[in-house]
PyMOL Python script that loads the backbone (N, CA, C, O; Angstrom):
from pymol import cmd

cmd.read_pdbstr("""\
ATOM      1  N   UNK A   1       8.419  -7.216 -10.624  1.00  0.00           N
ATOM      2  CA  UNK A   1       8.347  -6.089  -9.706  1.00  0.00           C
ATOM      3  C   UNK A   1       8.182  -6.620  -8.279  1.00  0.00           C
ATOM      4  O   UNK A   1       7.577  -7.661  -8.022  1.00  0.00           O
ATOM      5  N   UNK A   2       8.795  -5.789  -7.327  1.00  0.00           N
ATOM      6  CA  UNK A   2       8.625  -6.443  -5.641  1.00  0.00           C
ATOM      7  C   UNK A   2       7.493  -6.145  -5.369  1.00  0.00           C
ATOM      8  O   UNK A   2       7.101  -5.047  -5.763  1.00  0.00           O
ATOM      9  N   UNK A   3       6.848  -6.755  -4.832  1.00  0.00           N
ATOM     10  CA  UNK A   3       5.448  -5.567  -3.795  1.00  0.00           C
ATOM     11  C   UNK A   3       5.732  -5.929  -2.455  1.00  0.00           C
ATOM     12  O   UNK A   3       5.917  -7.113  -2.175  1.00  0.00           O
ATOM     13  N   UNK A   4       5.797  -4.867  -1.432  1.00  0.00           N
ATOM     14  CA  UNK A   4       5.405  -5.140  -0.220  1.00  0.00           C
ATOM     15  C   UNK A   4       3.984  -5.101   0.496  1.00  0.00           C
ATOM     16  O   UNK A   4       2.879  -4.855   0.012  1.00  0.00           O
ATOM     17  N   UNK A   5       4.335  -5.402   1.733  1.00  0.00           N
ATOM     18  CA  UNK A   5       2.895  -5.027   1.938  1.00  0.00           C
ATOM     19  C   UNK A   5       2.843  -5.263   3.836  1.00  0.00           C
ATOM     20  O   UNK A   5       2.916  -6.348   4.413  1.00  0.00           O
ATOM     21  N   UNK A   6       2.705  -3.957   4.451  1.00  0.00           N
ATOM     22  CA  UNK A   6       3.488  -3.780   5.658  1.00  0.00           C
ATOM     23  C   UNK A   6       2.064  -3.842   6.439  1.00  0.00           C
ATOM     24  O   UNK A   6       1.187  -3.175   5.891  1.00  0.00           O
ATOM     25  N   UNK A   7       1.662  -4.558   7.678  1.00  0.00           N
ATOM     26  CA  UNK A   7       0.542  -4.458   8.615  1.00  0.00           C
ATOM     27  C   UNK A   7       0.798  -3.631   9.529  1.00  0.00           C
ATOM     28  O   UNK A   7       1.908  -3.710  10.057  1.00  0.00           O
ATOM     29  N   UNK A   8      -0.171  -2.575   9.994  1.00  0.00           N
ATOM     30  CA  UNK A   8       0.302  -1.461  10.890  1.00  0.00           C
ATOM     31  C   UNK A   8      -1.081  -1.374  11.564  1.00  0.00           C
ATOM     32  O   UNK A   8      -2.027  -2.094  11.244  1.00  0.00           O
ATOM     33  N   UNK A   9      -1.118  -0.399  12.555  1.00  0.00           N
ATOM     34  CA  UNK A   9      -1.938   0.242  13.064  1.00  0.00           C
ATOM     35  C   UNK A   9      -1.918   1.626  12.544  1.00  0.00           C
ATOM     36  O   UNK A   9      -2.905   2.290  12.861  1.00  0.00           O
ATOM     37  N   UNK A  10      -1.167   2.121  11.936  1.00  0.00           N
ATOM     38  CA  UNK A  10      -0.873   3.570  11.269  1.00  0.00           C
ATOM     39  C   UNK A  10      -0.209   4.112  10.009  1.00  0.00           C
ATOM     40  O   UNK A  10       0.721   4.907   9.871  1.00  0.00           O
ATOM     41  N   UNK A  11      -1.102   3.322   8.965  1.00  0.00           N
ATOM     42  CA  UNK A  11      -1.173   3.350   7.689  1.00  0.00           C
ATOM     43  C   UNK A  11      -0.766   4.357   6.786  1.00  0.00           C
ATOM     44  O   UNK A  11      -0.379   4.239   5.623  1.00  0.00           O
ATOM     45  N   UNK A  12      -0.943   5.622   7.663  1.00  0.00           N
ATOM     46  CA  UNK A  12      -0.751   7.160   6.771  1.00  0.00           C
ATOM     47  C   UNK A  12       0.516   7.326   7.268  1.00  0.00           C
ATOM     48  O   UNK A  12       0.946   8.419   6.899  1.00  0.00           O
ATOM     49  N   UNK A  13       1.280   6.743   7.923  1.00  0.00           N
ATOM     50  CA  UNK A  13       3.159   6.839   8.195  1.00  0.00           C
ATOM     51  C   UNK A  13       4.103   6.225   7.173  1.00  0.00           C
ATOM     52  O   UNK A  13       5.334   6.229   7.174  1.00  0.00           O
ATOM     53  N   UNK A  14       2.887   5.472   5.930  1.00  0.00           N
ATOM     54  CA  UNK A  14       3.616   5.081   4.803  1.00  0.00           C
ATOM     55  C   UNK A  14       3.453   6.142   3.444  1.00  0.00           C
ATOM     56  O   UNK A  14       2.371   6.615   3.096  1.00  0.00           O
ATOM     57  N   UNK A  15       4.368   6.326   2.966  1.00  0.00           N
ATOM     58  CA  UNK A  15       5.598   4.996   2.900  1.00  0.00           C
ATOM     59  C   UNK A  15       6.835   5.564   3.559  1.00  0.00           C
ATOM     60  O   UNK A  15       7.978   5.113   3.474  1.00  0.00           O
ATOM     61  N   UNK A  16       6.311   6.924   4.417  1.00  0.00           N
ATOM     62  CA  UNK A  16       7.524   7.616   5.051  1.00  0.00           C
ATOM     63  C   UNK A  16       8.891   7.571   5.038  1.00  0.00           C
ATOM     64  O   UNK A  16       9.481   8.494   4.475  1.00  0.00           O
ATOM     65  N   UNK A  17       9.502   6.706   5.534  1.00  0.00           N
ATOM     66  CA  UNK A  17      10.985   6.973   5.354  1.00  0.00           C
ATOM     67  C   UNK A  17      11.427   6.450   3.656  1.00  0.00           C
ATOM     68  O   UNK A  17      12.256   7.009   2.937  1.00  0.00           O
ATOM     69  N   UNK A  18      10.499   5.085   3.273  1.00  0.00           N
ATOM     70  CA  UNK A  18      10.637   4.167   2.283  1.00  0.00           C
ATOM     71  C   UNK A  18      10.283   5.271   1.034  1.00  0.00           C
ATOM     72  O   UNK A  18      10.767   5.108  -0.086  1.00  0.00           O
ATOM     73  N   UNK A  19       9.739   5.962   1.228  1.00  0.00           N
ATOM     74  CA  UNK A  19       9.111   7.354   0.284  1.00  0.00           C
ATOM     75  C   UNK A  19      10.269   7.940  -0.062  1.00  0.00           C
ATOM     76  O   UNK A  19      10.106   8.849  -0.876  1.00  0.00           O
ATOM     77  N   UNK A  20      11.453   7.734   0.285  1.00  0.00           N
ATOM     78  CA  UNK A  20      12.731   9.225   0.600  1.00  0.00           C
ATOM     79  C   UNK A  20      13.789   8.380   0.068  1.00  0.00           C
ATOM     80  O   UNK A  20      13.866   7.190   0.375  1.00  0.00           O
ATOM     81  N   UNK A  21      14.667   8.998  -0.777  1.00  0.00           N
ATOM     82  CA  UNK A  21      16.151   8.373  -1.344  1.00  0.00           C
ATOM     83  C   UNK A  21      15.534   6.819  -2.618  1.00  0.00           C
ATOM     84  O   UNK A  21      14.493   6.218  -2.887  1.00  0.00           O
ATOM     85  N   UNK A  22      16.354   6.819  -2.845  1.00  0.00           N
ATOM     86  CA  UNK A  22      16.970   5.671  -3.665  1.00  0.00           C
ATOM     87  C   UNK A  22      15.215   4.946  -3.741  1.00  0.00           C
ATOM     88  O   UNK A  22      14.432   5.098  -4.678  1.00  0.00           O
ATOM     89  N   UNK A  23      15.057   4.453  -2.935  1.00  0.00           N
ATOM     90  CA  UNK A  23      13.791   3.792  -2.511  1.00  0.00           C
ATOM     91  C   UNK A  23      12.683   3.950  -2.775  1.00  0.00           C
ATOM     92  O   UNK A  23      11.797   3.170  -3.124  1.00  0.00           O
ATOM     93  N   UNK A  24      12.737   5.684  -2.496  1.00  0.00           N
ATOM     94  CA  UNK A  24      11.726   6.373  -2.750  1.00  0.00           C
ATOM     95  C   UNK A  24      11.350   6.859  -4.550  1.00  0.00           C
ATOM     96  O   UNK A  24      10.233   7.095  -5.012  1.00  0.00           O
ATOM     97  N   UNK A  25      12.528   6.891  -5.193  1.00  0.00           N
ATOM     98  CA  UNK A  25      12.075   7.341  -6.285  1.00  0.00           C
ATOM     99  C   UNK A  25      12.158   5.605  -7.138  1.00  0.00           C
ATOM    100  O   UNK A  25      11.749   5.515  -8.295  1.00  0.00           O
ATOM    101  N   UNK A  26      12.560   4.709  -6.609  1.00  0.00           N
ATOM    102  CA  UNK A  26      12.017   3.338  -7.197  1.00  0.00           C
ATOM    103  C   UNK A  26      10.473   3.059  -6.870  1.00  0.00           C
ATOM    104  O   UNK A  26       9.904   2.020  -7.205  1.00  0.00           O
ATOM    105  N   UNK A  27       9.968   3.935  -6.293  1.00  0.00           N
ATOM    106  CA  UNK A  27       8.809   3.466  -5.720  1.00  0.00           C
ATOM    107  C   UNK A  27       7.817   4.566  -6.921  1.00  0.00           C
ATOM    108  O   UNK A  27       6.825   4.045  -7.430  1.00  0.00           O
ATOM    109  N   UNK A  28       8.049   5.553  -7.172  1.00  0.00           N
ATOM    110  CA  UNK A  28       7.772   6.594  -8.091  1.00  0.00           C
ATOM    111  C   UNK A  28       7.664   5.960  -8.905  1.00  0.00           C
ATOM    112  O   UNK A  28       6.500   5.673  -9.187  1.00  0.00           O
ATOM    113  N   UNK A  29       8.892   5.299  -9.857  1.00  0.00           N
ATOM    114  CA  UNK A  29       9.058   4.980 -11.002  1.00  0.00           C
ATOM    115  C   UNK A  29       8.450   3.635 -11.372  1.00  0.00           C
ATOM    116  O   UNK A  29       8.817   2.996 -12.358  1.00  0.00           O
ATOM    117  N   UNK A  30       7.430   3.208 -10.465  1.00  0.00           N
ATOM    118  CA  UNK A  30       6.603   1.481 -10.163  1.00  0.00           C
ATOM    119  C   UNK A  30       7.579   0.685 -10.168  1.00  0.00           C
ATOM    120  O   UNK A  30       7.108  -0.443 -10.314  1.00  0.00           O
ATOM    121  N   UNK A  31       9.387   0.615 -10.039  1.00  0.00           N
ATOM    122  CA  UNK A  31       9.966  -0.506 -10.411  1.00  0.00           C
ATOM    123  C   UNK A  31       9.705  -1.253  -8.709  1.00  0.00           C
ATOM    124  O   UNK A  31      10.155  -2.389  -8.557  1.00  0.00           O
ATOM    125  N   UNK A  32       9.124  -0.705  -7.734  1.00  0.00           N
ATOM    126  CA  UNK A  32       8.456  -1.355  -6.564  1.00  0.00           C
ATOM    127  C   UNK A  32       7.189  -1.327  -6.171  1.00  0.00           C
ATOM    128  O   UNK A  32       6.548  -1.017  -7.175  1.00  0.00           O
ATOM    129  N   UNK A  33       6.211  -1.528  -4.958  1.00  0.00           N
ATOM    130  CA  UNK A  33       5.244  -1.176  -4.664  1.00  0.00           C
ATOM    131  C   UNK A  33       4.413  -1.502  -3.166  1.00  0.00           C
ATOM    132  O   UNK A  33       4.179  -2.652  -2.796  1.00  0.00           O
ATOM    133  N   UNK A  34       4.093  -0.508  -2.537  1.00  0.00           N
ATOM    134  CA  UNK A  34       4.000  -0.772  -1.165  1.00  0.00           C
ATOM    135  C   UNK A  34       2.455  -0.560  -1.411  1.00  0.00           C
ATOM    136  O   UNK A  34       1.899   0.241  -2.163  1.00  0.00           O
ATOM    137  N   UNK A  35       1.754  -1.806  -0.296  1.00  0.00           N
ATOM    138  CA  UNK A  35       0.400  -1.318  -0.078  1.00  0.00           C
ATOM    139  C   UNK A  35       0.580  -1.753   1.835  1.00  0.00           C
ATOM    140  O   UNK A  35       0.973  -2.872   2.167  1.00  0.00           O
ATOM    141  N   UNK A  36       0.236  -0.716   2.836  1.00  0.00           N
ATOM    142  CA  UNK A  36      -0.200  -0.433   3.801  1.00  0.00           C
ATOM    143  C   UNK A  36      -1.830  -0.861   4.191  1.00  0.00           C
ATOM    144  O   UNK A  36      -2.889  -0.273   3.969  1.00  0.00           O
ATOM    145  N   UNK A  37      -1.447  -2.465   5.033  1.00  0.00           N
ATOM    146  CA  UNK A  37      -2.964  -2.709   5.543  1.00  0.00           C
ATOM    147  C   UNK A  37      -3.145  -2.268   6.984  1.00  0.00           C
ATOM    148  O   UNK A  37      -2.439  -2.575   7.945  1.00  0.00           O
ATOM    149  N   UNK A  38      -3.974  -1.672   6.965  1.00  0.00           N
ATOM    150  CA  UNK A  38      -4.822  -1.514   8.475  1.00  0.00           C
ATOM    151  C   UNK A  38      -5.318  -2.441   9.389  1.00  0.00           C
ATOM    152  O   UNK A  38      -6.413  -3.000   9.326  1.00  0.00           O
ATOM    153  N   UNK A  39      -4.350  -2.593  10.352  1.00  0.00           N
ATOM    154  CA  UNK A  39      -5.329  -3.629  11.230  1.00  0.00           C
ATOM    155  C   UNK A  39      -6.544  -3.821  11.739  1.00  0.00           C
ATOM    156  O   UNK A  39      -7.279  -4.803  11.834  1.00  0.00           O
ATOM    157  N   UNK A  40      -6.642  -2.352  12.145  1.00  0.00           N
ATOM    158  CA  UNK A  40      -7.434  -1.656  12.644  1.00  0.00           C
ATOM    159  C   UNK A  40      -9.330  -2.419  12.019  1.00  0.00           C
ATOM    160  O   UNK A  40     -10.441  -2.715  12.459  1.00  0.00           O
ATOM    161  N   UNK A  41      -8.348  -2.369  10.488  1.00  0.00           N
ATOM    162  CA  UNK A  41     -10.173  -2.471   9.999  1.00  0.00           C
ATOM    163  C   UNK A  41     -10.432  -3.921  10.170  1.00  0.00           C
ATOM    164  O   UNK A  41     -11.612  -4.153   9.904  1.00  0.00           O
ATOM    165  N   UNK A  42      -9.796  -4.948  10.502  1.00  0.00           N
ATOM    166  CA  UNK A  42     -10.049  -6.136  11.112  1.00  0.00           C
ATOM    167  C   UNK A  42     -10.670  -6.352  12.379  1.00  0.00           C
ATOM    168  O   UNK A  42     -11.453  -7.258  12.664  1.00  0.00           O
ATOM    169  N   UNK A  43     -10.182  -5.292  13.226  1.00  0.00           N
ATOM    170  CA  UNK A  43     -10.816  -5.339  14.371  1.00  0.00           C
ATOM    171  C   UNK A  43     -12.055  -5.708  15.007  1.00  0.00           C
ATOM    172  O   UNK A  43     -13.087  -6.106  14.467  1.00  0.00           O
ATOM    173  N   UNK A  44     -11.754  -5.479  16.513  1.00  0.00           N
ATOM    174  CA  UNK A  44     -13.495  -6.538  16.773  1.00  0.00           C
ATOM    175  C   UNK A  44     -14.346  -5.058  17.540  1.00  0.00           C
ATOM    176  O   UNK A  44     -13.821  -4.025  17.954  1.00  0.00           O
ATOM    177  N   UNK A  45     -15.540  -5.375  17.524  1.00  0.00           N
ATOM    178  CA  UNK A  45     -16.977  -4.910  17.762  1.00  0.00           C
ATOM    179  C   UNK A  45     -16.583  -2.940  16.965  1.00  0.00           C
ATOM    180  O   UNK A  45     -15.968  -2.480  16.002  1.00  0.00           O
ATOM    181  N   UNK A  46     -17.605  -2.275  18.411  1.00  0.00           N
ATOM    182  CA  UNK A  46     -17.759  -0.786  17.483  1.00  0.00           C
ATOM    183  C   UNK A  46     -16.794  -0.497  17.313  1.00  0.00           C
ATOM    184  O   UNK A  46     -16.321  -0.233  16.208  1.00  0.00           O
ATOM    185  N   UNK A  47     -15.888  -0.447  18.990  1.00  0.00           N
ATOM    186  CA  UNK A  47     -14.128   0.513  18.384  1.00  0.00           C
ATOM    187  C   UNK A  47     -13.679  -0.432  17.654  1.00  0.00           C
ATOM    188  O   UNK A  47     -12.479  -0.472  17.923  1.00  0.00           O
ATOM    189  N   UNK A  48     -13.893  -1.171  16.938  1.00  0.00           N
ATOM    190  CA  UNK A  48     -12.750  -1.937  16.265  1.00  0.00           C
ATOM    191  C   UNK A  48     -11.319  -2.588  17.408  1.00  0.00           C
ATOM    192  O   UNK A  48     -10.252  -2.077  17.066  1.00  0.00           O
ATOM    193  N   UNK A  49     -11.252  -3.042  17.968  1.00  0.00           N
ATOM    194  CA  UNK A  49     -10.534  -3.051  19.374  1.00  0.00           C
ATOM    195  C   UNK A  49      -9.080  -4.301  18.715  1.00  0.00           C
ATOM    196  O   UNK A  49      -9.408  -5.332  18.126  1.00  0.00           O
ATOM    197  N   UNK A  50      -8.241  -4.104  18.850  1.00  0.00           N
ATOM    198  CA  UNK A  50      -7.472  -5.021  18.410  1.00  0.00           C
ATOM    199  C   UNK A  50      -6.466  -6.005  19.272  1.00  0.00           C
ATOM    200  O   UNK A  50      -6.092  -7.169  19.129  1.00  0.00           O
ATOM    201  N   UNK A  51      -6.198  -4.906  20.292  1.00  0.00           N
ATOM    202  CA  UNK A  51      -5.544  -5.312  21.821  1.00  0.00           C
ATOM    203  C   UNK A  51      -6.560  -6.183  22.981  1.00  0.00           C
ATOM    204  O   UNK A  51      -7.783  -6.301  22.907  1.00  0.00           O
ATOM    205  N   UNK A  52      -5.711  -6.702  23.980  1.00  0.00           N
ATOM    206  CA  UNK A  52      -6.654  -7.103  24.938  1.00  0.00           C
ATOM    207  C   UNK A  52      -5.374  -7.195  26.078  1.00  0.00           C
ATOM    208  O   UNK A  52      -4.222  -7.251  25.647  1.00  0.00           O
ATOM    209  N   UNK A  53      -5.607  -7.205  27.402  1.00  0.00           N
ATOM    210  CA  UNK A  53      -5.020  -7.393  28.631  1.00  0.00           C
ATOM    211  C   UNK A  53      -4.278  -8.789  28.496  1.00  0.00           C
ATOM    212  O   UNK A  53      -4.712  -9.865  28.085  1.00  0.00           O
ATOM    213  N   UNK A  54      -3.332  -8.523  28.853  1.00  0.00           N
ATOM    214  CA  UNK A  54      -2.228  -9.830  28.603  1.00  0.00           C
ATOM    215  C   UNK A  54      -2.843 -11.391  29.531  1.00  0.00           C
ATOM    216  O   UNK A  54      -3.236 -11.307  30.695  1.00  0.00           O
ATOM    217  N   UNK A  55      -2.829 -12.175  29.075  1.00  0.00           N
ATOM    218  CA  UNK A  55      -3.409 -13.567  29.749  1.00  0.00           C
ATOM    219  C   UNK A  55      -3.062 -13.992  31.397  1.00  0.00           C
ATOM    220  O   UNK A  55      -3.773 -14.542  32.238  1.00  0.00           O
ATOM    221  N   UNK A  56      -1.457 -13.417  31.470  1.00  0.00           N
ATOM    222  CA  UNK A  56      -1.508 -13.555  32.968  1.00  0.00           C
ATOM    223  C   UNK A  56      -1.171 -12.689  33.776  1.00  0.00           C
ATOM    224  O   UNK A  56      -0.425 -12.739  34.754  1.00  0.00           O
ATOM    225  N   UNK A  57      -2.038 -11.489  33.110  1.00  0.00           N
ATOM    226  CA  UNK A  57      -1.977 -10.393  34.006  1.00  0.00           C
ATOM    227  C   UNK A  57      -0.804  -9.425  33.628  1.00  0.00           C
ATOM    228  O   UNK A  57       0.068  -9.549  32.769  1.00  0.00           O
ATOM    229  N   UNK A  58      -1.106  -8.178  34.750  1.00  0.00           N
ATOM    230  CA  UNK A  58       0.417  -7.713  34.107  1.00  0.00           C
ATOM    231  C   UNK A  58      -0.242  -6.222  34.029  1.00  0.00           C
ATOM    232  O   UNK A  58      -1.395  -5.945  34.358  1.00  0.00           O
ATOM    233  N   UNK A  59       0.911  -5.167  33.436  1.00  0.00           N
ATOM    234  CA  UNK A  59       0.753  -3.749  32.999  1.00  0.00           C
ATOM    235  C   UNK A  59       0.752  -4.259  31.705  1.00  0.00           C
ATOM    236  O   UNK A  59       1.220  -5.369  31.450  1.00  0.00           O
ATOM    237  N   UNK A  60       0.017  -3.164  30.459  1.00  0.00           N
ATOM    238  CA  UNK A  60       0.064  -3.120  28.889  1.00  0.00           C
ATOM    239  C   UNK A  60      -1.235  -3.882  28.710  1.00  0.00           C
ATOM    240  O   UNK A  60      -2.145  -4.256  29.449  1.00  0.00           O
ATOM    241  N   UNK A  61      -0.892  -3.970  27.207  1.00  0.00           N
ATOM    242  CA  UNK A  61      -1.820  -4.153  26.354  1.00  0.00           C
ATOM    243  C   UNK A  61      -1.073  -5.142  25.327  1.00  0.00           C
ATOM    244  O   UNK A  61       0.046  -4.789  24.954  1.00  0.00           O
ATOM    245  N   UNK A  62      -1.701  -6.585  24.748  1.00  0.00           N
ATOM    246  CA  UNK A  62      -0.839  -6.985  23.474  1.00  0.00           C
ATOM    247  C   UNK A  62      -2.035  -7.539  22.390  1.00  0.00           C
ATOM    248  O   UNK A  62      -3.092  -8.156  22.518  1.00  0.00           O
ATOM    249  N   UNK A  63      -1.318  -7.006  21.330  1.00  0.00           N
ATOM    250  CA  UNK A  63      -2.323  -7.229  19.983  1.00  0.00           C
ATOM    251  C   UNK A  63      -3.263  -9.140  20.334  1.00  0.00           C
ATOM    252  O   UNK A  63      -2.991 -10.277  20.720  1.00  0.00           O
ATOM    253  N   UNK A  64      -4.084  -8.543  19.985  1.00  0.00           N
ATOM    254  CA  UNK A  64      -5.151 -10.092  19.620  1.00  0.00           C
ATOM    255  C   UNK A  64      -4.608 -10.861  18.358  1.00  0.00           C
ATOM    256  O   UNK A  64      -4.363 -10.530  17.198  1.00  0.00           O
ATOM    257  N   UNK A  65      -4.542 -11.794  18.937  1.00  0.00           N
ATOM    258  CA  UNK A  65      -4.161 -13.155  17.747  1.00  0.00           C
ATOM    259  C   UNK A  65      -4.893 -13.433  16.544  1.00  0.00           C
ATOM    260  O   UNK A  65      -4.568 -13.712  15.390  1.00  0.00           O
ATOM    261  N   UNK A  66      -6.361 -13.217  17.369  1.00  0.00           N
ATOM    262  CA  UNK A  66      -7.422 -13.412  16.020  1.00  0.00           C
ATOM    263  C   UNK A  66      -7.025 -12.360  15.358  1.00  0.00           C
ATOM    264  O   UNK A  66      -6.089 -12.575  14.587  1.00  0.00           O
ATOM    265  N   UNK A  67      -7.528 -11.025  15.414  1.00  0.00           N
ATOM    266  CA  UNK A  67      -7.324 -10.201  14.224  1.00  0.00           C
ATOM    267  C   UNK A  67      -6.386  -9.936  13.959  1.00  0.00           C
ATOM    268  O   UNK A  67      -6.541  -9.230  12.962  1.00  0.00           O
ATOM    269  N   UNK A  68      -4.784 -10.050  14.291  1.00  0.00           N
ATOM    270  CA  UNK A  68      -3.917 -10.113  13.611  1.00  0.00           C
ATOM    271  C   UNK A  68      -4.047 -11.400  12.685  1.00  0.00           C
ATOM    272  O   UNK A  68      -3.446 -11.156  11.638  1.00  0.00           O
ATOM    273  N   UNK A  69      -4.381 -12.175  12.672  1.00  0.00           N
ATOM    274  CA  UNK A  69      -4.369 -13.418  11.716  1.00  0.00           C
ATOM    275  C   UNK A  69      -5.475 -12.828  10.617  1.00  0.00           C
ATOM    276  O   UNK A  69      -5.096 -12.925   9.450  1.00  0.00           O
ATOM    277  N   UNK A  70      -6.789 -12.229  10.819  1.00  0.00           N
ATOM    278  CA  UNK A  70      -7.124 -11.710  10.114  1.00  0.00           C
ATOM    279  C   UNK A  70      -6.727 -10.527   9.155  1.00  0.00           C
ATOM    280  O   UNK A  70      -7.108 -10.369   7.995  1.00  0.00           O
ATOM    281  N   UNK A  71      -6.138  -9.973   9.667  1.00  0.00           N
ATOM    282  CA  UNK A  71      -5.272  -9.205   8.700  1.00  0.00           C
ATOM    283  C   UNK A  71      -4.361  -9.812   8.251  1.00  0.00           C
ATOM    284  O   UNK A  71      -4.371  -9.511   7.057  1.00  0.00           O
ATOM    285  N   UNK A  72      -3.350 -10.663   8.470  1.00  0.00           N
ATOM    286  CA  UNK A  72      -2.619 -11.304   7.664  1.00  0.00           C
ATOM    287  C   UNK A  72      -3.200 -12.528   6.681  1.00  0.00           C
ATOM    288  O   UNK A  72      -2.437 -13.021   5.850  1.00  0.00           O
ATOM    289  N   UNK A  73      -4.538 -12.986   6.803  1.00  0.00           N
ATOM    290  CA  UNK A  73      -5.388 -13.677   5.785  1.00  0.00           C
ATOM    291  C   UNK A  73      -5.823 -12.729   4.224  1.00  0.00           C
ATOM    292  O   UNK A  73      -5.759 -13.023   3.031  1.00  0.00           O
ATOM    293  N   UNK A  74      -6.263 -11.523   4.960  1.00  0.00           N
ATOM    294  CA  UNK A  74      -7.004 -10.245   4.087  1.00  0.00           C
ATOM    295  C   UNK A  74      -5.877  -9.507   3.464  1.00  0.00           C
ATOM    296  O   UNK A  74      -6.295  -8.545   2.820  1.00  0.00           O
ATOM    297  N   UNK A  75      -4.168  -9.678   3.433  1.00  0.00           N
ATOM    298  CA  UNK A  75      -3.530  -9.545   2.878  1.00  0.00           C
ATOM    299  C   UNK A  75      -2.781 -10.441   2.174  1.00  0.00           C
ATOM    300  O   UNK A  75      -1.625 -10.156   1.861  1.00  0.00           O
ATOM    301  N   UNK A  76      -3.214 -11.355   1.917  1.00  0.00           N
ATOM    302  CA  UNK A  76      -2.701 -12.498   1.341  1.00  0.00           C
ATOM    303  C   UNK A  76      -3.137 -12.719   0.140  1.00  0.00           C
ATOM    304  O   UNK A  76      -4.327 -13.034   0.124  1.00  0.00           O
ATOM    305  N   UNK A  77      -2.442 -12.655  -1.239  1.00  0.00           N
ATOM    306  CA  UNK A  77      -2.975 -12.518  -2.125  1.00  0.00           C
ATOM    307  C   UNK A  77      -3.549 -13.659  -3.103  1.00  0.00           C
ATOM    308  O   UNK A  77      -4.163 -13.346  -4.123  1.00  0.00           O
TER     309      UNK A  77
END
""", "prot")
cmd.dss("prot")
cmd.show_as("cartoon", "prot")
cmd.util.cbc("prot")
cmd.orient("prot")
């Protein structure tokens, strides 16, 4: 059987499109299987914060290295 296993910030958008057609009813029938990790719950201090201000400045926001690596450790089976 395949399993996926997709890192998001927005976990309840699965298995959305992958839910629908062909895909979707392989996913019904267990001949697949998606599990949706939260980055989020890796995150650092109260908000759980996952972003930080880009290193040399700038407009935006880009994901933190650490807790993305932590979530990709905590999904690793």
């Amino acid at each position: 059987m395949f399993a996926a296993t997709v890192l998001t910030l927005f976990p309840e958008m699965f298995p959305g499109p992958l839910g629908l057609s062909l895909a979707g009813r392989a996913l019904a029938e267990g001949k697949w299987s998606l599990d949706a990790v939260n980055i989020r719950d890796h995150g650092l201090g109260r908000h759980r914060q996952v972003d930080d201000t880009p290193f040399g400045g700038g407009a935006g926001m880009v994901m933190r290295p650490d807790v993305l690596d932590a979530a990709i450790e905590a999904a690793q089976p």
